[in-house]
C-alpha positions in Angstrom: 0.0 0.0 0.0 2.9 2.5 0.7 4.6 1.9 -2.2 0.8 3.1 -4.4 1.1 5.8 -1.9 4.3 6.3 -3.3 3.6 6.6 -7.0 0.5 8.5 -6.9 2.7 11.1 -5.3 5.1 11.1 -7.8 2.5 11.3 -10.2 0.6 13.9 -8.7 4.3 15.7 -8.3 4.9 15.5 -12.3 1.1 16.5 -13.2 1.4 19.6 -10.9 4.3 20.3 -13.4 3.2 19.7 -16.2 -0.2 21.7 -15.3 1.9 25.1 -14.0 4.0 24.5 -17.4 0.9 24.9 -19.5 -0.3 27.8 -17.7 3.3 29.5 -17.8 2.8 28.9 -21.9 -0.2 30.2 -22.0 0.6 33.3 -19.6 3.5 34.0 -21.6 1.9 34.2 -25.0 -1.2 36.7 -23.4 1.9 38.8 -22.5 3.7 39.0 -25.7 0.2 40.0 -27.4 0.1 42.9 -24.2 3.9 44.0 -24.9 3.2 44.6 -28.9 -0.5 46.3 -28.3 0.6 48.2 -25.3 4.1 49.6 -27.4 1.9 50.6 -30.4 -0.6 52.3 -28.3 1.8 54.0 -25.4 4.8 54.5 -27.9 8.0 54.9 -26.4 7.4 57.8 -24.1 4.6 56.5 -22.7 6.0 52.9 -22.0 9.1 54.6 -20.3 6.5 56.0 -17.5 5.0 52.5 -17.2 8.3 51.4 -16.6 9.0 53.6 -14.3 6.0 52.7 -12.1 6.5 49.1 -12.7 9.7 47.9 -10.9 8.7 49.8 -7.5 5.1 47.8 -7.4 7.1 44.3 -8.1 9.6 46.3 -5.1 6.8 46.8 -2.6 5.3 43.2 -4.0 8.7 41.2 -3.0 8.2 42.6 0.5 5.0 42.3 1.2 4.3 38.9 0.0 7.0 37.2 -2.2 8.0 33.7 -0.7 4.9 33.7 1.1 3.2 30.9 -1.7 6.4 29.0 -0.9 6.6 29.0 3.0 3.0 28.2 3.2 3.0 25.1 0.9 6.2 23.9 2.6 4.2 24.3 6.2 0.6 23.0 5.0 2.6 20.0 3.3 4.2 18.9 6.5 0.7 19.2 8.3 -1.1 16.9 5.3 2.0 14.3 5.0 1.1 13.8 8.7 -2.5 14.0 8.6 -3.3 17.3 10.1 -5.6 18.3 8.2 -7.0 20.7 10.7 -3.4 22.4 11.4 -3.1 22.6 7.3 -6.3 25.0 7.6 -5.0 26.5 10.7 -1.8 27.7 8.7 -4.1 28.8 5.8 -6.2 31.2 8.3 -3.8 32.7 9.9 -1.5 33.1 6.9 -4.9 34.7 4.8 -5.1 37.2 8.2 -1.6 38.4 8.4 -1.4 38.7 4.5 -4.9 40.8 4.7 -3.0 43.3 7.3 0.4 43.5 5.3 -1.4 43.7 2.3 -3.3 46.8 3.3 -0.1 48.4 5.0 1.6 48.5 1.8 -0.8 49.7 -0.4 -1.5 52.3 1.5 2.5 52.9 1.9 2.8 52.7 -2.0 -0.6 55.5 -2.9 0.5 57.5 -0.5 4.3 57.0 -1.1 3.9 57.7 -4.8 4.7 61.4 -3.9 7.3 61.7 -1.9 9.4 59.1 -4.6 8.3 62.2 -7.1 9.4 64.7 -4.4 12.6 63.4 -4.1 13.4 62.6 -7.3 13.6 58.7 -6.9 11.4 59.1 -10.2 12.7 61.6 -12.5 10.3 62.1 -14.2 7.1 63.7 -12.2 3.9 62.9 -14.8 4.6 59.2 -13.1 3.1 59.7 -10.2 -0.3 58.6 -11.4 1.0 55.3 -12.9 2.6 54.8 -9.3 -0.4 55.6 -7.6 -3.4 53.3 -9.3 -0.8 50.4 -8.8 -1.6 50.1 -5.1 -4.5 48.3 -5.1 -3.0 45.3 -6.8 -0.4 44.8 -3.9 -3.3 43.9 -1.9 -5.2 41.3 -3.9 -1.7 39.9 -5.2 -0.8 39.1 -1.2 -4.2 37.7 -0.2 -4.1 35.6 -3.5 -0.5 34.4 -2.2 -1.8 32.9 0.4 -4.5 31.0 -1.8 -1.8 29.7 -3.8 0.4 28.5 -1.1 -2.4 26.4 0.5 -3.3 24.9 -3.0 0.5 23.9 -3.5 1.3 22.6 -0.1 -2.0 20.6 -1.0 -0.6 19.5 -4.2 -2.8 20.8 -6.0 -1.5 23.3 -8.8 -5.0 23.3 -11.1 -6.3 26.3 -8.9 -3.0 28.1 -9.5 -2.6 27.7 -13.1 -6.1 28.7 -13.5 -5.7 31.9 -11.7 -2.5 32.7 -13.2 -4.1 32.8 -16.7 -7.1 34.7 -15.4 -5.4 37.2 -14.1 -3.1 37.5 -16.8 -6.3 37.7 -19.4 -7.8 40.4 -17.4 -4.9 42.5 -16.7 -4.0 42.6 -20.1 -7.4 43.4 -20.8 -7.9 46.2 -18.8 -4.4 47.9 -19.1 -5.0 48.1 -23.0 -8.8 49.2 -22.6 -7.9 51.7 -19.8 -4.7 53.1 -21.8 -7.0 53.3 -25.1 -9.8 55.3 -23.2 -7.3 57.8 -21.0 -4.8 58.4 -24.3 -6.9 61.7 -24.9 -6.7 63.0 -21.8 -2.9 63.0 -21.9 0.1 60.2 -22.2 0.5 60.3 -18.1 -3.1 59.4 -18.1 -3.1 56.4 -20.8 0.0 54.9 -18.6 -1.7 55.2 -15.6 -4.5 53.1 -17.0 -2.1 50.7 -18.2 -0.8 50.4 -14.7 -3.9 50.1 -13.2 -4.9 46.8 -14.9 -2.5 45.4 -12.2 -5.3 45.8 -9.9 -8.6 44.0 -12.1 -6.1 41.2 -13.0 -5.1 40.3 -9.2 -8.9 40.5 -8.2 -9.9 38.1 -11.1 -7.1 36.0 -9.9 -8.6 36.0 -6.2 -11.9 35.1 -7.3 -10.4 32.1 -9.2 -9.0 31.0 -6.0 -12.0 31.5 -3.6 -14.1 29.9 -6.1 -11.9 26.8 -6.2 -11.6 26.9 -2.3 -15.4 27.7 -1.8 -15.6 24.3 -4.3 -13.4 21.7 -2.5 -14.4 23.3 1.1 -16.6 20.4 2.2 -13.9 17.5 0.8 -10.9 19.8 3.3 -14.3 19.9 6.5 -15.0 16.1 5.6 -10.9 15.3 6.2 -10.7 17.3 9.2 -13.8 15.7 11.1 -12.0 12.3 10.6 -8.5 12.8 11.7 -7.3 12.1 14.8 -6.8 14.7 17.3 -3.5 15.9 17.2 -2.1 18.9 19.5 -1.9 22.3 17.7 0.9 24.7 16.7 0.3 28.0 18.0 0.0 30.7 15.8 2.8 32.6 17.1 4.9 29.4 15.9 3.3 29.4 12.3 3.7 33.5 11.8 7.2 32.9 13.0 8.0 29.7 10.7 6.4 31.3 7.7 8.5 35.0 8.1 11.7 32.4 8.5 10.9 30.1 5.2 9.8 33.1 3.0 12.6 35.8 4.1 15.2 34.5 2.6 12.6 33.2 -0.6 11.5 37.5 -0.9 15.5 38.7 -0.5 16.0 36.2 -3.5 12.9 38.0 -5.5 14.6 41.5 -4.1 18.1 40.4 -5.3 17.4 39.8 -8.7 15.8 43.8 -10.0 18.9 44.9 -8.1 21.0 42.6 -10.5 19.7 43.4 -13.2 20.3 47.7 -11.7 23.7 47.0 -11.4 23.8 45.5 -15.0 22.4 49.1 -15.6 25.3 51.0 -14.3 28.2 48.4 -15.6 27.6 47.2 -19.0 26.7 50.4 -20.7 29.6 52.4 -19.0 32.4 49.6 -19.5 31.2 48.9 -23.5 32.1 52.5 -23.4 35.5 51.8 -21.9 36.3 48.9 -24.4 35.7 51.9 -27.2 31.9 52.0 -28.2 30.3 55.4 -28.5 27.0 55.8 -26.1 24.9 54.7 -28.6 26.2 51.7 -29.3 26.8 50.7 -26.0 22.8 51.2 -25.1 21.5 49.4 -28.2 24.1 46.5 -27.2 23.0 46.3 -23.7 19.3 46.3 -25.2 20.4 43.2 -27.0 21.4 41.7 -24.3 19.1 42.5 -21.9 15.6 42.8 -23.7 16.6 40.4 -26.2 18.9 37.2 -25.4 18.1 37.0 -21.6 14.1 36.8 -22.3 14.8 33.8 -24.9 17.2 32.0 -22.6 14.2 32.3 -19.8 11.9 30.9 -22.6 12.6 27.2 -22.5 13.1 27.2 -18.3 9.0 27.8 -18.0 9.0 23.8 -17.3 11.9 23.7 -15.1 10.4 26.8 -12.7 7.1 24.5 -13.0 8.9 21.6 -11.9 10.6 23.5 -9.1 7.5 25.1 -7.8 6.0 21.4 -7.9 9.1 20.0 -6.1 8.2 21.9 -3.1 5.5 20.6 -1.8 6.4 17.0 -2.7 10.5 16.9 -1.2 8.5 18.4 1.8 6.0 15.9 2.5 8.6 13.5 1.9 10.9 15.0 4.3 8.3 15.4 6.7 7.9 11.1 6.1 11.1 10.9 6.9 11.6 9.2 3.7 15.2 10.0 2.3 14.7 7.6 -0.4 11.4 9.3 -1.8 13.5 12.6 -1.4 16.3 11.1 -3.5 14.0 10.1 -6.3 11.7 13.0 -6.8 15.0 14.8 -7.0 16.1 12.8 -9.7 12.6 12.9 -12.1 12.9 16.6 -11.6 16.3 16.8 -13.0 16.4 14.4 -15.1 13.5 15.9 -17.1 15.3 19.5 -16.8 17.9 18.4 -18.7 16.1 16.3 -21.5 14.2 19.9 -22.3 17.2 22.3 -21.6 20.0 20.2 -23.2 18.4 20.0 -26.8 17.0 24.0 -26.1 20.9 24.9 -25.6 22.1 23.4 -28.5 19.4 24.5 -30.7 19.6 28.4 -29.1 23.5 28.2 -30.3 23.0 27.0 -33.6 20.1 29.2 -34.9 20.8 32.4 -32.6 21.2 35.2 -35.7 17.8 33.4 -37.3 15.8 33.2 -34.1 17.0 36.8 -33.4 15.7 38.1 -37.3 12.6 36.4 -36.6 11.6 37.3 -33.7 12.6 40.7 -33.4 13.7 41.7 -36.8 17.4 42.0 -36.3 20.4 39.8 -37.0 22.2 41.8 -34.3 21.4 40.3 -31.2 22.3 37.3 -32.5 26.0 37.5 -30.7 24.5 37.8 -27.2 22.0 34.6 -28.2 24.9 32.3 -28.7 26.9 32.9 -26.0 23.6 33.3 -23.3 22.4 29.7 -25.3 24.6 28.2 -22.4 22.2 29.7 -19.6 19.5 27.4 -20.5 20.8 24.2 -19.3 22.9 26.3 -15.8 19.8 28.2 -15.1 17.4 24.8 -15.5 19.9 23.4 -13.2 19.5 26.3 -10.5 15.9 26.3 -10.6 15.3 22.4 -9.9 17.8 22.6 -7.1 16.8 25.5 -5.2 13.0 23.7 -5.3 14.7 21.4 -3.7 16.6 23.0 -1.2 13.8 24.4 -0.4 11.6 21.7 0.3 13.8 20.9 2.6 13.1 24.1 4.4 16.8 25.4 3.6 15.7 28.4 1.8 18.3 30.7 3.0 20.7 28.3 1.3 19.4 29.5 -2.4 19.8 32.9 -1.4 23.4 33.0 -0.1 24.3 31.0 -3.3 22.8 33.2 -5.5 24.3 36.5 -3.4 27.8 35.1 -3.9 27.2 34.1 -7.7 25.9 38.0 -7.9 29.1 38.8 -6.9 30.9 37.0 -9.5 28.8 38.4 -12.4 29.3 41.7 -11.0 33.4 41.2 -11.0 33.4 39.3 -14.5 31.1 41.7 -16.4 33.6 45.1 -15.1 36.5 43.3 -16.2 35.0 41.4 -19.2 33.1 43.7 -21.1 35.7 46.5 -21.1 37.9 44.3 -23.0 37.4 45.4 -26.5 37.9 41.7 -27.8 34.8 40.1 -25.5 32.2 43.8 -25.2 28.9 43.0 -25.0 30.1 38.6 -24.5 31.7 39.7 -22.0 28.2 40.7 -20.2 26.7 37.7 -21.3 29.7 35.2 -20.2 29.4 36.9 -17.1 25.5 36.0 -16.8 26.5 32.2 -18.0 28.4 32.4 -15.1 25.9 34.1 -12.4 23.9 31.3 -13.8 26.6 28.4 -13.2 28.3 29.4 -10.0 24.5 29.5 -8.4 23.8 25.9 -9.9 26.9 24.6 -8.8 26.6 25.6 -5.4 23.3 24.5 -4.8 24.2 21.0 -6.6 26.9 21.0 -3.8 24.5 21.1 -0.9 21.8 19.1 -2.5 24.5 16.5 -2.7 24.8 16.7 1.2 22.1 16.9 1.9 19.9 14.8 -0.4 22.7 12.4 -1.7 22.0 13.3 -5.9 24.7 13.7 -8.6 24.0 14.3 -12.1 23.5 10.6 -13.7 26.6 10.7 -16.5 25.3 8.0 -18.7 21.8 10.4 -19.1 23.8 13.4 -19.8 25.8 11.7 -22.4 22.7 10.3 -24.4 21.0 13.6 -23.8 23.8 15.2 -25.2 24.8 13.0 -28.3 21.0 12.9 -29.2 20.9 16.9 -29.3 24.2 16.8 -31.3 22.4 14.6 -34.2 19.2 16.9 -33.9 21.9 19.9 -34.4 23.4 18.6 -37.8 19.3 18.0 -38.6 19.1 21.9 -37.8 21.8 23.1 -39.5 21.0 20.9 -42.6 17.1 21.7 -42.6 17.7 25.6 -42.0 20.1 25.9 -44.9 18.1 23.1 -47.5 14.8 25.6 -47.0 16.9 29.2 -47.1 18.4 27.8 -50.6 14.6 27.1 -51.7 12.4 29.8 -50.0 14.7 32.4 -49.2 12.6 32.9 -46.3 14.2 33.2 -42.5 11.1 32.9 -40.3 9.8 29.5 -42.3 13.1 27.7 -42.4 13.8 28.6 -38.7 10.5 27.4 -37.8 10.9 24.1 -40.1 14.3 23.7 -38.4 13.2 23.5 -34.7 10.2 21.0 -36.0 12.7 18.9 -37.8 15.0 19.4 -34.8 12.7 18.5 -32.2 11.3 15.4 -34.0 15.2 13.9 -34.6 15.8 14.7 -30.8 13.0 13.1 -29.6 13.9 9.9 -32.0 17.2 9.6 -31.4 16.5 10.0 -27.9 14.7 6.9 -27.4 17.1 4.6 -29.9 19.6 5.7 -27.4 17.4 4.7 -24.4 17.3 8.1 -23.0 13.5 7.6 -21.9 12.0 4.6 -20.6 8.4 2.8 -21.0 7.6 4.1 -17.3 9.0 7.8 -18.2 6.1 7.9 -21.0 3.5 6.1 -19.5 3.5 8.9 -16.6 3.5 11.7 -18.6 -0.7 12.4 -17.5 -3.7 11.5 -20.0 -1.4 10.8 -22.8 1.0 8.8 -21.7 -0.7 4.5 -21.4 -1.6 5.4 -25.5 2.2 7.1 -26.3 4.2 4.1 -24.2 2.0 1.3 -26.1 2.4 2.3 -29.7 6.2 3.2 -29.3 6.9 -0.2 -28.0 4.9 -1.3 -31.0 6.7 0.2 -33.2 10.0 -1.1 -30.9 10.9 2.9 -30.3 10.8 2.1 -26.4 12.7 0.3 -24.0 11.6 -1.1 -20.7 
C-alpha cells in the first residue's frame, strides 16, 4: 500500500508540473500579445513612465508577499503528510489574516508613497506619479491571492494556481490596453496610468479564481478534518514565526534579482564605453542583451520553474515522512526531465541564434549575445530544480546565499570582461552564464549533502549525443529551405520541428526515456508508451 502511496505522489508531483507549465505557456503568450499592443498604443514615451511605475510595485510586492506561496506550501505539506488536516487549515487562516493586514499596510504605503518618490526625485520624471499611484490596489489582492496559492501547493494541488494565473493575466491585459486606449486623450501620463492600473482588475480576477476553487473543495478539506485524529496544535505565534523564517530569505531572492539586473544598468553600458563604443552603441548592445537574449534563454526554463514550484510541496511531504529515499527520487525525475528539455534548447539556441533573433525581433544583431547566453538554459534549468529542492527541505536561505555570492561574481566578470574590446557586450553575457553556473553549482553542492544526488553521466551523455544529431538535422534543414524559399522565419520554424522530431527519436534509440517515463507523462501517456513499444521505439 505504501509503495501506491508512493507513486500516486510522484504522479501527482509530475502533473502539478506539467499543469503550472501549460499555464506559464499560455501566460507568456497573453503577455507578448500585451507588450506589442501596449508599445503601439503607449509609444515609447509612454511605455518609459509605465516602466518607471512598474519595478517599485514588483519592489513593494517582493516585501510584502513574495516567498509567502512558498513558505506556506512547505508548512501546510508537512501538516497533510502527517495527517493534520486541521493544522493545514490552521496555517491557511492565519496566513490569509496576516497577508490581509500587510497587504493593506503597503498599499496604503505605495498611494500614499507615490509622492514623496516624485518629491525626491527617486522618479525623474514627475507625470509618473499617477502610474505609481493606481498600482496600489493590486499589492493587496496579489498578497491575499499568495496565500490562496500557497495552501493549494502545499496541497498538491496546482490546477487552482494555473487557472488563476491565466485569469489574471487575461484580465490585466485586458484592462491595461482598454484603460490606456480610453485615457490616451486625456494626456500620455493618463493612458499609462491606465495601463498600470490593470494590475489591480487582474489580481482580483485571480482572487476570485482561488476562492471559487476553495469555496468548491471546502466540504472535501471539512469532511478530512472531522475524521483525523486529534492531534495537538501549533500556536500561531509558531506558524507567523515559521512562515517569516521560510519566506525571508525566498523574498531577499525576489529583491536580489531587480537589483542585479540595476547594477547591470550601471556596468555594461559604462564599460562597453571603456572597451571603445560610442554611447549609442553601447545602449543598443546592452538592449540586445538584456531585452533580447536573456528573455529567450528564460523561454525554454518555464517547465523547469514548474517543476521546481512542484518539487516543493512534494521533497516536503517527503521529508516530513522521513523518507530519504522518496526525497532522492523526486529529485532525480525533476532533473532528469530539466535536462532532456534544456539540453536539446541549448544546442538549438547556439546554432540558430542570428535566425531566431531576425525572426523574432527583426534583427540579426542580437544574434551575438544569443549564442553565447544559449549556455544559460541548461545552468539556469539546473538552479531552478535545485533551489526547489533545497527548499523543500526548508533550507531556503541556502538559495539565497548561493545566489548572493554568484551576484558577486557576475558583477566582477562583467567590469572586467566587457571593457575588453575583444569580449564587449560577450563579455556581459559570459558573465551571466556564469551568475547562472556558480549559483547551480553551489546549490548541486549542498543538495549532494544533503539529499545524496549527482547528475547521472550516462543520461547526460545520451541527452547530449542525441541533441548533437538533432543539431546537424538543424543546420541541414535551415540551410536546405533558405536555398529554396529564401525565407528566415519558415526555415527557422521548419528547423526547430525537424530538430525536435530527430531529438526526440534519437532520444529513445539511445534509451534516454524509458516505458515508465512515458507512460507517466498524464492523459497521454498508457496510449504514447503502447504504440512506441509497437513500433520497438521504447525500452523497458
Amino acid at each position: 500500500m505504501r509503495g501506491l502511496t508512493i507513486r500516486l505522489s510522484k504522479d501527482t508531483f509530475l502533473k502539478g508540473a506539467l499543469i503550472l507549465t501549460v499555464a506559464g505557456i499560455v501566460v507568456k503568450l497573453i503577455g507578448s500579445v500585451n507588450r506589442i499592443l501596449l508599445s503601439r498604443l503607449l509609444g515609447g514615451e509612454g511605455i518609459g513612465l509605465y516602466q518607471m511605475a512598474y519595478p517599485i510595485y514588483l519592489l513593494a510586492l517582493s516585501i510584502s508577499s513574495a516567498g509567502i506561496p512558498v513558505a506556506i506550501s512547505i508548512i501546510v505539506a508537512e501538516k497533510v503528510a502527517l495527517g493534520d488536516y486541521r493544522g493545514a487549515s490552521r496555517v491557511f487562516r492565519i496566513s490569509l489574516a496576516v497577508l490581509a493586514v500587510t497587504g493593506l499596510v503597503f498599499t496604503f504605503l505605495l498611494y500614499f508613497g507615490a509622492g514623496w518618490l516624485i518629491d525626491a526625485h527617486f522618479v525623474r520624471d514627475p507625470r509618473a506619479y499617477y502610474a505609481i499611484a493606481v498600482l496600489a490596489p493590486a499589492i493587496f489582492f496579489v498578497t491575499i491571492l499568495s496565500s490562496y496559492r500557497g495552501y493549494f501547493q502545499g496541497m498538491q494541488r496546482m490546477t487552482p494556481t494555473a487557472v488563476s494565473q491565466i485569469v489574471e493575466q487575461f484580465f490585466r491585459v485586458v484592462t491595461m490596453i482598454l484603460f490606456a486606449y480610453l485615457l490616451m486623450p486625456h494626456g500620455i501620463e493618463f493612458a499609462a496610468a491606465g495601463a498600470s492600473f490593470g494590475a489591480a482588475p487582474g489580481a482580483a480576477a485571480g482572487l476570485l479564481v482561488l476562492i471559487y476553487f476553495y469555496w468548491r473543495e471546502k466540504a472535501s478539506f471539512r469532511h478530512r478534518m472531522d475524521s483525523q485524529q486529534l492531534l495537538s496544535q501549533e500556536s500561531g505565534v509558531s506558524i507567523i514565526s515559521r512562515i517569516v523564517k521560510l519566506a525571508l530569505p525566498v523574498s531577499l531572492a525576489n529583491i536580489m534579482l531587480p537589483v542585479v539586473s540595476s547594477i547591470d544598468l550601471f556596468i555594461v553600458p559604462a564599460r562597453l564605453e571603456v572597451a571603445g563604443y560610442s554611447v549609442e552603441q553601447a545602449t543598443e548592445l546592452f538592449g540586445y542583451l538584456t531585452g533580447m537574449a536573456v528573455p529567450l534563454v528564460n523561454l525554454p526554463t518555464i517547465l523547469t520553474a514548474s517543476l521546481a514550484a512542484s518539487l516543493v510541496p512534494a521533497v516536503s511531504e517527503a521529508f516530513t515522512l522521513n523518507n530519504p529515499e522518496q526525497v532522492l527520487q523526486r529529485t532525480k525525475t525533476a532533473m532528469r526531465i530539466s535536462n532532456l528539455i534544456t539540453i536539446p534548447a541549448f544546442v538549438g539556441i547556439l546554432l540558430l541564434a542570428e535566425p531566431i533573433s531576425l525572426m523574432l525581433y527583426s534583427t540579426p544583431n542580437a544574434g551575438t549575445s544569443i549564442a553565447v547566453m544559449s549556455i544559460g538554459v541548461f545552468l539556469l534549468g539546473i538552479h531552478q530544480v535545485t533551489t526547489g529542492v533545497l527548499q523543500g527541505l526548508g533550507r531556503t536561505t541556502i538559495p539565497v546565499v548561493n545566489m548572493a555570492v554568484s551576484a558577486g561574481v557576475k558583477i566582477v566578470m562583467s567590469w572586467v570582461l566587457t571593457a575588453i574590446p575583444w569580449f564587449g557586450i560577450k563579455g556581459a553575457a559570459w558573465a551571466t552564464n556564469a551568475d547562472f553556473g556558480v549559483a547551480a553549482l553551489l546549490n548541486m553542492y549542498f543538495v549532494y549533502r544533503y539529499v545524496g544526488f549527482a547528475l547521472d553521466i550516462k543520461d547526460l551523455f545520451r541527452a547530449a549525443l542525441a541533441a548533437a544529431v538533432m543539431g546537424g538535422a538543424v543546420l541541414l534543414t535551415y540551410d536546405v529551405v533558405m536555398t529554396k524559399l529564401l525565407h528566415n522565419s519558415v526555415a527557422t520554424l521548419l528547423a526547430i520541428t525537424v530538430g525536435g522530431v530527430v531529438y526526440g527519436f534519437v532520444l529513445l534509440l539511445l534509451g534516454g526515456v524509458s516505458k515508465r517515463d512515458i507512460e507517466r507523462i498524464p492523459r497521454v501517456g498508457g496510449m504514447a508508451a503502447k504504440i512506441l513499444r509497437s513500433l520497438g521505439l521504447l525500452r523497458r
